[in-house]
ROKE-415717 format. One line per 8 residues: number of its first residue (from 0); their letters; for each residue z, y, x of C-alpha. Coordinates in nm, 2 decimals, padded with zeros to 4 digits. Each point is the difference from the previous one (the first is absolute). Layout:
NUM> A> Z/Y/X  ...
***
This chain:
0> XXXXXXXX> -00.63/04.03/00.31  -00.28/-00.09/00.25  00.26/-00.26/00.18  00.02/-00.21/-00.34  -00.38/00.03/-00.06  -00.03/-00.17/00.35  00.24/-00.21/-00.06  -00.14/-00.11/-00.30
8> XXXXXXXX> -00.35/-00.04/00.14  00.16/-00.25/00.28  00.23/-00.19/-00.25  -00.31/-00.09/-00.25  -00.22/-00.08/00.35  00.29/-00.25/00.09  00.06/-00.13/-00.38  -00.41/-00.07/00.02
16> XXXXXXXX> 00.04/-00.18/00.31  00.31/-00.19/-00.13  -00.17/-00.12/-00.27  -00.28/-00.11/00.23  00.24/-00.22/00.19  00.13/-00.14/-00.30  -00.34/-00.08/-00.14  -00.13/-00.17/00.30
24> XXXXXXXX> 00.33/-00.21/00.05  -00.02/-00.12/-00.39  -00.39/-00.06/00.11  00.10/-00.20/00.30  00.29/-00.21/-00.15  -00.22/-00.12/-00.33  -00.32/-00.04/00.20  00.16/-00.24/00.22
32> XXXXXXXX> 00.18/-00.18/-00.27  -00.33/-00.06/-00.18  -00.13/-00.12/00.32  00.27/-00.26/00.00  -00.08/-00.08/-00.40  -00.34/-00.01/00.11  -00.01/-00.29/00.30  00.27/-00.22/-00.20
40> XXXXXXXX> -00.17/00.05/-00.34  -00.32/00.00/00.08  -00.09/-00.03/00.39  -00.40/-00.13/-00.07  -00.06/00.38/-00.15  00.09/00.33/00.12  00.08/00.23/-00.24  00.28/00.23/00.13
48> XXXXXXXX> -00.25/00.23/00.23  -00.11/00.14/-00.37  00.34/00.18/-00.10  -00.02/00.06/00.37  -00.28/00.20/00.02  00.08/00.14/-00.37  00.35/00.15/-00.01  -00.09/00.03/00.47
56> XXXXXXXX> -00.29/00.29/-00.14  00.30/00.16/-00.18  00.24/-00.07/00.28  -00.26/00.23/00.19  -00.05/00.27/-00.23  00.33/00.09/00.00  00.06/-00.05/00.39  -00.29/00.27/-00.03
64> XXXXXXXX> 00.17/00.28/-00.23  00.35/-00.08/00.16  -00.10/00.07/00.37  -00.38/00.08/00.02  00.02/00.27/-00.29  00.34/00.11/-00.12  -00.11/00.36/-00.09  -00.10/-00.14/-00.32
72> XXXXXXXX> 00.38/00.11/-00.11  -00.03/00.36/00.14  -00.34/00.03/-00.22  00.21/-00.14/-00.32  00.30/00.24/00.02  -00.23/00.28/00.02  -00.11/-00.11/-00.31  00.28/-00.05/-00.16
80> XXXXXXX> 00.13/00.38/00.11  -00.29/00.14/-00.16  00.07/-00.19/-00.30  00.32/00.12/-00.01  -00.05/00.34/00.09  -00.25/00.03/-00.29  00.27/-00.06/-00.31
***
């Protein structure tokens, strides 16, 4: 039993950095293609650093809880175990 809570533990670690990577490639890919929109459409104004620094503060956050803080998941399945042990 304690093999598959490890193993459980490491699995939701790698899923949360997974989906890191795959936020921060998405991130990547439309950032520079509004850069492009943004020098052929409009190249006498700069727009494109605001969705940069908007959706780049959320690119952050969750670089944070991925690799900086993943015992965030531990803390919610304890919670959820008491929940269930209480019905």
């Amino acid at each position: 039993m304690e093999q598959s809570k490890e193993y459980s533990h490491a699995k939701k670690r790698v899923e949360a950095k997974m989906g890191f990577y795959t936020h921060f490639a998405v991130f990547v890919a439309v950032v520079l293609f509004l850069a492009i929109i943004n020098f052929f459409a409009s190249p006498g104004t700069m727009w494109v650093h605001w969705p940069f620094l908007g959706w780049g503060a959320a690119v952050a956050l969750h670089f944070v809880f991925a690799f900086l803080f993943p015992g965030r998941f531990a803390v919610t399945e304890d919670m959820i175990r008491k929940e269930l042990s209480k019905s």
